[in-house]
C-alpha positions in Angstrom: 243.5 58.1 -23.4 246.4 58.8 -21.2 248.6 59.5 -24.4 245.9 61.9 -25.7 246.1 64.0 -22.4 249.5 64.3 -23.3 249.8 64.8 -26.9 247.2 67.7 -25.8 249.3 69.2 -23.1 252.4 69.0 -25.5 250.8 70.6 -28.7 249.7 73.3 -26.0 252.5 74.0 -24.2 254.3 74.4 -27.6 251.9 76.9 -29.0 251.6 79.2 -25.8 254.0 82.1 -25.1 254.7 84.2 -21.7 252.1 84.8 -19.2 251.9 88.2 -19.4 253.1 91.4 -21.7 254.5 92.2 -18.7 256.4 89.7 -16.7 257.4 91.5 -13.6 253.5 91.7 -12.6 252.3 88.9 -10.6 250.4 86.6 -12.0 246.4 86.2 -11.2 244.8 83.9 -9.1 241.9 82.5 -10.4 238.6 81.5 -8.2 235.7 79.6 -10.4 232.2 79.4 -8.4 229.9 76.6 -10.4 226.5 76.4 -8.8 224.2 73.5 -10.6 220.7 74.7 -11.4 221.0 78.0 -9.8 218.5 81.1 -11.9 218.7 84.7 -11.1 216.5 84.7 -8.6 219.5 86.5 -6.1 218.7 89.7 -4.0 221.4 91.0 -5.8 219.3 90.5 -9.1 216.2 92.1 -7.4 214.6 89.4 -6.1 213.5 90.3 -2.5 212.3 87.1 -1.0 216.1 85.6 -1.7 218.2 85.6 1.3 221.7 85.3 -0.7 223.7 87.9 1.1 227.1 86.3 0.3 226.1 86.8 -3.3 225.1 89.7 -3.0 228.1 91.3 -1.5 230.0 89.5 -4.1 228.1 91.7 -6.9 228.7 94.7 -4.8 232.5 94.0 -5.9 232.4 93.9 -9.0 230.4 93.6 -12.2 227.0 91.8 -12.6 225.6 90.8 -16.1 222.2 90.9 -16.3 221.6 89.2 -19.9 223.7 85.9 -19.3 222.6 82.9 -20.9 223.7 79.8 -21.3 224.2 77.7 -24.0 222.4 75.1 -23.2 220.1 74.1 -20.7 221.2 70.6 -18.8 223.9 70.1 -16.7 226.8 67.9 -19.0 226.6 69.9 -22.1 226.6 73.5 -20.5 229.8 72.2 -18.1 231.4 71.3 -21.6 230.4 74.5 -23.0 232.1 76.5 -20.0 235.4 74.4 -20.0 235.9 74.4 -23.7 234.8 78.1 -25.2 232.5 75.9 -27.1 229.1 75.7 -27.8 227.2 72.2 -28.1 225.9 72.4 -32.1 229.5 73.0 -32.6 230.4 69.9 -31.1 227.3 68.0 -31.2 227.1 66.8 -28.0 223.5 67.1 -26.2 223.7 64.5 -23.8 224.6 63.8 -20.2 226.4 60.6 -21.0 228.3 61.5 -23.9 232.3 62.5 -22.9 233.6 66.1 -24.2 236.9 63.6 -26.1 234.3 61.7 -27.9 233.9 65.0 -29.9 237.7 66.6 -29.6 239.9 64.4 -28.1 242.7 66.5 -27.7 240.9 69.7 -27.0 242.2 72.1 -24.1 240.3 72.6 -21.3 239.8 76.2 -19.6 241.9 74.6 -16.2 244.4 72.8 -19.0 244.9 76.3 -20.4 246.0 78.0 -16.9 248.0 74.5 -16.5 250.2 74.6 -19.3 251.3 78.5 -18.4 252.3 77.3 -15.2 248.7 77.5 -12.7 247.7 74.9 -10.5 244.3 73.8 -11.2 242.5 72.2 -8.4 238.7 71.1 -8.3 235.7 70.0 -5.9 232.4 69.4 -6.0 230.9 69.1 -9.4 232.8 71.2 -12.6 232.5 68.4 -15.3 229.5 66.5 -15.1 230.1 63.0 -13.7 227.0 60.2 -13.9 224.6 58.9 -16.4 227.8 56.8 -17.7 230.1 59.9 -18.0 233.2 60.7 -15.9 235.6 63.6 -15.0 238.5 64.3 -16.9 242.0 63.8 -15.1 243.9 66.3 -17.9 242.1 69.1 -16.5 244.0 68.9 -13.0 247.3 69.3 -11.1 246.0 66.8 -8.9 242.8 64.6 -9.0 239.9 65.9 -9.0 237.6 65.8 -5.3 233.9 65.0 -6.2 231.4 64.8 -3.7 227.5 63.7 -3.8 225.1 65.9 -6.0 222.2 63.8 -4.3 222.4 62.2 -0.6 220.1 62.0 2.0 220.5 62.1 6.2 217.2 61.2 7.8 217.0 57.7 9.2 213.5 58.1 8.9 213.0 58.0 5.5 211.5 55.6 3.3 214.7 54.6 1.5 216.9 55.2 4.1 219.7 52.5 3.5 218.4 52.3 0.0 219.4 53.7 -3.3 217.4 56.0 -5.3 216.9 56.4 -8.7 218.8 59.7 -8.6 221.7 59.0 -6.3 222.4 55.9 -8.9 222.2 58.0 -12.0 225.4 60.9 -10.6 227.2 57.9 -8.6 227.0 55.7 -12.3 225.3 53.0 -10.5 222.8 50.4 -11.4 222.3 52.5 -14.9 220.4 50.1 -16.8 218.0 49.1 -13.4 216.9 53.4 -12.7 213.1 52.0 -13.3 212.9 49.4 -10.9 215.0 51.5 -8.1 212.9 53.5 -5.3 211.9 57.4 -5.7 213.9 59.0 -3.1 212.5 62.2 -1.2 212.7 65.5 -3.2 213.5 67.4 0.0 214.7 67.2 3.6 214.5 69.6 6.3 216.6 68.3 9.3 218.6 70.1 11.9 221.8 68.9 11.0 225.6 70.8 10.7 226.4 72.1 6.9 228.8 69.9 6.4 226.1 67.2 6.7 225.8 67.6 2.8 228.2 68.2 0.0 228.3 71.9 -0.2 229.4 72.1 3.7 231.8 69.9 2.1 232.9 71.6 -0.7 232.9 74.8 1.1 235.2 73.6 3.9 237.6 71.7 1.2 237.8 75.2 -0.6 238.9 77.0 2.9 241.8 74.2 3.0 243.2 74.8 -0.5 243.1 78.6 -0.3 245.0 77.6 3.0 247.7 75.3 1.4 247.9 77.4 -1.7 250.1 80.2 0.7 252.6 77.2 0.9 253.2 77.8 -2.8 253.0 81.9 -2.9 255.1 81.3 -6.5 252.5 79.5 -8.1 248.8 80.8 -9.1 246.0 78.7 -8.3 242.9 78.3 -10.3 240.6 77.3 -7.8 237.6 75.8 -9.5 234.8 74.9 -6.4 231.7 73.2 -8.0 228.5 73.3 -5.5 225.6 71.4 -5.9 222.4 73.2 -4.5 219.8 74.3 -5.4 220.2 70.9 -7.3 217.5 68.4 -6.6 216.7 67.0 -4.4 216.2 69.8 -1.7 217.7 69.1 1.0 219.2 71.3 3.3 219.9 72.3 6.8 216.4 72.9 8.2 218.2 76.7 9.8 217.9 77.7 5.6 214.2 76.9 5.0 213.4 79.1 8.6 214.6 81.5 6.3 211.5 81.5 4.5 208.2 82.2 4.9 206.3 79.7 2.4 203.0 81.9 2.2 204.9 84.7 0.2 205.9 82.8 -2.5 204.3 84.1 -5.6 203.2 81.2 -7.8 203.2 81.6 -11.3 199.9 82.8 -12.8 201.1 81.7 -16.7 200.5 78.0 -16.7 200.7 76.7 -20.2 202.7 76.6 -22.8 203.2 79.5 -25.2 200.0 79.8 -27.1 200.9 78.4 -30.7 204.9 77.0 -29.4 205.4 73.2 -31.3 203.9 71.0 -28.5 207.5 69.5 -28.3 209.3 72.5 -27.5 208.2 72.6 -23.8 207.9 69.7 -21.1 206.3 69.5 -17.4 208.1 67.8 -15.1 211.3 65.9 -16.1 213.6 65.0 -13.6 211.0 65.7 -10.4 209.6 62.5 -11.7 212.4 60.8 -9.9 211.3 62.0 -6.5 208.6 61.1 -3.9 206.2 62.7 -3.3 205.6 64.1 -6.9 202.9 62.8 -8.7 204.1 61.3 -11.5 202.2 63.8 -14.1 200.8 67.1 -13.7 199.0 69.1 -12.6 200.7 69.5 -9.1 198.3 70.6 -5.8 199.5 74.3 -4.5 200.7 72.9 -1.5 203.4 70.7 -3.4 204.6 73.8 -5.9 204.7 75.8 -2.9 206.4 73.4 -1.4 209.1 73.2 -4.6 209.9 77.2 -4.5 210.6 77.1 -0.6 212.9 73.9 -1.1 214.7 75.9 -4.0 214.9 79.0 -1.9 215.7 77.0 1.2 218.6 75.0 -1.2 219.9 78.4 -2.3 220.3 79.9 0.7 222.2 77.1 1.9 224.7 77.2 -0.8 225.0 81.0 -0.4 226.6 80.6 2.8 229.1 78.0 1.9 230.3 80.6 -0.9 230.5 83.1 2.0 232.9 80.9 4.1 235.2 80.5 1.0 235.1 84.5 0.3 235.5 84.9 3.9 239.2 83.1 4.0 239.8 84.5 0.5 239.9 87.8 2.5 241.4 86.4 5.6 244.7 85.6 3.9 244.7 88.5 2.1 244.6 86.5 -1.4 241.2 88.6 -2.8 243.2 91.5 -4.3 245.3 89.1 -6.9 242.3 86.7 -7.9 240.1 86.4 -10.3 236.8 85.8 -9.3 233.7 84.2 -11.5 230.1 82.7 -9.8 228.2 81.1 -13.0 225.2 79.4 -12.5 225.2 76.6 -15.4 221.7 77.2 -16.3 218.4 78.5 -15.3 215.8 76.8 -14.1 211.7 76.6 -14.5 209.6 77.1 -11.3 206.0 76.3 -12.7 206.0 78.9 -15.5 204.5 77.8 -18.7 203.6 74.5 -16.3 207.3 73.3 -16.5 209.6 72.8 -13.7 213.2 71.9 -13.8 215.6 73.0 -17.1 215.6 71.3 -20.2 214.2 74.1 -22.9 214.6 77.2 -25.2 212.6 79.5 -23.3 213.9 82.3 -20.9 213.4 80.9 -17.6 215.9 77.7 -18.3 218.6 79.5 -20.3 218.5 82.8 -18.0 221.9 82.7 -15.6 223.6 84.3 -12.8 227.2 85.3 -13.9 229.2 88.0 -11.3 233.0 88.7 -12.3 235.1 90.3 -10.3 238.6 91.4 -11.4 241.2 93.5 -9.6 242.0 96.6 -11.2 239.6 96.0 -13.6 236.6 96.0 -12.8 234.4 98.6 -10.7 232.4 97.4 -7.7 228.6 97.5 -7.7 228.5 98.3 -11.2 226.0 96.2 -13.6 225.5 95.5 -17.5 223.2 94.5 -19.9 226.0 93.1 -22.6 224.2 89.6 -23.8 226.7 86.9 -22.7 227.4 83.8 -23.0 228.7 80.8 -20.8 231.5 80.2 -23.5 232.8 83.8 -23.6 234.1 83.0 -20.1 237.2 81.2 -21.3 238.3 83.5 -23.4 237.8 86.8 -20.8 240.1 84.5 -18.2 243.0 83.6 -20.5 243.2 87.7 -21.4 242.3 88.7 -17.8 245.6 86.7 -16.7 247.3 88.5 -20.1 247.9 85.1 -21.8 247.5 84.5 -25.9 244.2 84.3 -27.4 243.0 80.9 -27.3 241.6 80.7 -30.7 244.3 79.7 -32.3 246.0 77.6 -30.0 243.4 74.9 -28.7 241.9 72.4 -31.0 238.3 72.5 -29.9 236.0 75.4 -31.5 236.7 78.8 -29.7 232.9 80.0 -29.8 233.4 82.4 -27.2 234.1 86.3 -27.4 236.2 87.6 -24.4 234.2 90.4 -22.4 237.2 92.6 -20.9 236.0 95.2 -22.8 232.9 95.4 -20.7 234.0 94.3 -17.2 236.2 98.3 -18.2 233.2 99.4 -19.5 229.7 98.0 -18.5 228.1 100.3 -21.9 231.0 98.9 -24.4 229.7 95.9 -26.8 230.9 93.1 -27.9 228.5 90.7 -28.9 224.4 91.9 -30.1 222.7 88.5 -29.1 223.1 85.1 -27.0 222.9 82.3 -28.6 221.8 78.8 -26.9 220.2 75.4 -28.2 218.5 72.0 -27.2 217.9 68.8 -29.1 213.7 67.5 -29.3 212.2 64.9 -31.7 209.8 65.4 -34.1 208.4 63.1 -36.1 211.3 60.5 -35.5 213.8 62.8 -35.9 216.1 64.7 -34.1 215.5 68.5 -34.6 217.6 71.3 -32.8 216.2 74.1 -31.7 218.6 76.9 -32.3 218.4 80.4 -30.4 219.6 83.7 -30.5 218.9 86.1 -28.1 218.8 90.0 -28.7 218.3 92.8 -25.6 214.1 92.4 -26.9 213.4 89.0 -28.7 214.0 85.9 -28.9 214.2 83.5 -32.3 214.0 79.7 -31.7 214.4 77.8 -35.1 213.7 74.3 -34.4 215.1 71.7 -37.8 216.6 69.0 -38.8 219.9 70.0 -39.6 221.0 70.4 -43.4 217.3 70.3 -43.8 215.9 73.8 -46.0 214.8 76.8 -43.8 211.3 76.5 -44.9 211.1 72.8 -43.2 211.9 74.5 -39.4 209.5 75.4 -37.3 209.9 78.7 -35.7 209.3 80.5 -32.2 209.2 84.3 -31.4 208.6 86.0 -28.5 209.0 89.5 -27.6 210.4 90.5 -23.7 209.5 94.2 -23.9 206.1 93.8 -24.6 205.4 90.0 -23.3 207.9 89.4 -20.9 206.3 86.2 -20.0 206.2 84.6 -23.5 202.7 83.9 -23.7 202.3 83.9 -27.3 204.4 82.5 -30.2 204.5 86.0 -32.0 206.5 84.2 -35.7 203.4 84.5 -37.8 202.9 88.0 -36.8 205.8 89.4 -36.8 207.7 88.2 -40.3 209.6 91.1 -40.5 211.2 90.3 -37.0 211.6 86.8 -37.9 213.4 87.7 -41.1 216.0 90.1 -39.6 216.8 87.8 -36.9 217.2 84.9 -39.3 219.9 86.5 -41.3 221.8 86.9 -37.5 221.2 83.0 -36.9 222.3 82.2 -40.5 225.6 83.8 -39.7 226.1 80.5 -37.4 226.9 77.2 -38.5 224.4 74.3 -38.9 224.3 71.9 -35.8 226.4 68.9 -35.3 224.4 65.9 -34.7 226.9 63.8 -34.1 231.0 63.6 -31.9 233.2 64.8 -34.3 234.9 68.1 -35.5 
């Protein structure tokens, strides 16, 4: 593997030319905020319960996309999507456990990129997905990498206290084949500890430190990727974030079923909250317990808001903020009882919906907002040209999916792309199907098929967000003239891989 790193970073460095048309301006810093299962749901998106003012004041720096999806919805295959420029059917992986090299072995990741033109990429937290039998990737960093927990727990109290849970041995790639037998661990925790009593303190403090020791190197540009965790299950968080709420105002979804005439594998209840105590292990859930879910997600969010303050905060102390870069990308969105789902995991609007904030010096305008359709892989390609470096098309060997977006962080009106496009793997009738989406300003078009399989075989999904914003009807048999137009746009992309291998 080692010699595949290399051949990689040789072939790269070979192919790449000078930073920059011009070579007298400095080069860009680069600050990459991950937050794992985080939705729009951001005061800064309109959302006035959310208390996310570090967020917020983020957005009020530069530009906010308001149609940002990803490409698809669970944690290992949208992290692959954001590092690579590519999207999962082109490189047919769907799974948590399955390695980006299984499928491109020498590709160039995103940090690799900013490596080989002379950054130092650093990470922390969670950027790549590591657990359910994957692992990082030690090419894509000028030193190795800093994890830290995505699920841990502090009360002595608890029932498994001393134990571990069936989550905590999936991300720590523990006891794998033994998850069934292992206890349920709490899905929240509201204790009044420090912030630093869970990861994204961590993280957040870790992230002060290398802005800090990056002023030892003032020649070299970081590329500071900071991976936090909440609002991640399970929920727990400093009991200070959940005073923040008041659980009575929650508004609880009033749509609880799937959408009438959807294929009744297209959606799902509760996935991963089955792993947690005290869920019941099918649906329906009491109003106590969902209201309990939204204030733990809330509570979660807030929490992680303020570790992304402290980082910002010393950004601006050292006077750093007017040469970096900086991107917050939420990897996917995440269902809250609408349609009766919770958790990600499916086409529909409330999984695939992101957060994505970008802020660059000199070009971009603060407080300013678009609604361009993006999607998580056009984010490689808008850094490389941000930090005036070639076009990575041509010079990585992974699929380059993504369309850069500097046009639009100039000009929130200009367009570059007319619809999203985003997919997930089901199985029907034995076989795998993918359900490919595109996603236009109004509608969206699932196509759910075996690949290589005719047209006529797939089973389609329509739904139209100006005039059901709330997808409660599969509108394809009604609308055939819709259907049609937006087929000839989703023909325009390649079948789906079903298999590592490009």
């Amino acid at each position: 593997m080692t010699r595949l790193f290399l051949t990689a970073a040789l072939v790269f460095a070979c192919t790449a030319s000078a930073h920059s048309a011009n070579p007298t301006a400095p080069r860009p810093n680069v600050l990459l905020l991950c937050v794992d299962d985080l939705k729009p749901v951001l005061g800064c998106y309109g959302d006035t319960l959310a208390k996310t003012p570090n967020l917020d004041r983020l957005a009020a720096r530069g530009l906010r996309f308001d149609l940002a999806y990803c490409n698809q919805a669970v944690c290992s295959p949208s992290r692959n999507n954001l590092m690579l420029g590519s999207r999962s059917t082109s490189l047919g992986i769907y799974g948590l456990k399955e390695n980006f090299r299984e499928a491109v072995p020498h590709a160039a990741t995103l940090t690799q990129y900013f490596m080989n033109q002379g950054w130092r990429a650093e990470g922390v937290g969670k950027i790549l997905h590591k657990g359910h039998g994957n692992h990082d990737d030690a090419a894509s960093w000028s030193v190795p990498f800093q994890p830290d927990s995505v699920v841990e727990y502090q009360d002595p109290a608890s029932p498994t206290a001393g134990q571990l849970t069936r989550e905590e041995a999936y991300f720590s790639n523990q006891q794998l084949g033994k998850i069934g037998s292992l206890p349920r661990g709490q899905a929240w925790e509201a204790l009044d500890v420090p912030d630093k009593a869970y990861a994204d303190g961590r993280i957040a403090d870790e992230g002060v430190k290398r802005l800090q020791d990056s002023r030892l190197r003032p020649e070299t540009p970081f590329f500071l990727a900071l991976g936090f965790v909440k609002p991640h299950l399970p929920f727990t968080a400093p009991k200070k974030y959940w005073d923040l709420y008041d659980r009575a105002k929650f508004i609880l979804p009033t749509l609880r079923n799937a959408p009438e005439g959807a294929p009744g594998y297209a959606g799902k209840t509760l996935g991963e909250l089955n792993n947690y105590d005290p869920i019941p292990q099918r649906p329906p859930l009491s109003e106590e317990i969902r209201r309990q879910i939204l204030h733990g997600y809330y509570a979660s969010m807030s929490y992680m808001d303020a570790q992304v303050g402290k980082v910002l905060d010393e950004l601006d102390r050292l006077k750093l903020a007017d040469n970096t870069i900086i991107v917050l990308w939420g990897d996917h969105g995440w269902h809250l009882g609408d349609h009766g789902m919770w958790t990600k995991h499916t086409n529909y609007e409330q999984a695939n919906h992101i957060p994505l904030l970008m802020v660059a010096p000199g070009v971009t305008k603060p407080g300013t907002h678009t609604r361009q359709l993006a999607e998580t892989v056009d984010i490689y390609p808008t850094l490389v040209e941000l930090a005036g470096l070639p076009a990575p098309a041509s010079a990585v060997p992974q699929p380059m999916d993504g369309i850069s977006l500097v046009p639009v962080l100039k000009d929130p009106k200009k367009r570059v792309r007319d619809h999203a496009y985003h997919a997930f793997p089901r199985q029907r009738d034995g076989k795998q199907v993918i359900g490919r989406a595109i996603r236009t300003e109004r509608y969206r078009l699932v196509e759910w098929k075996v690949p290589g399989e005719p047209p006529e075989t797939a089973d389609l999904e329509l739904y139209d967000y100006q005039a059901d914003p709330a997808e409660s009807r599969n509108l394809a048999k009604e609308k055939p003239e819709v259907v049609a137009e937006l087929q000839k746009i989703l023909g325009g992309h390649p079948e789906a891989k079903t298999k590592p291998g490009v």
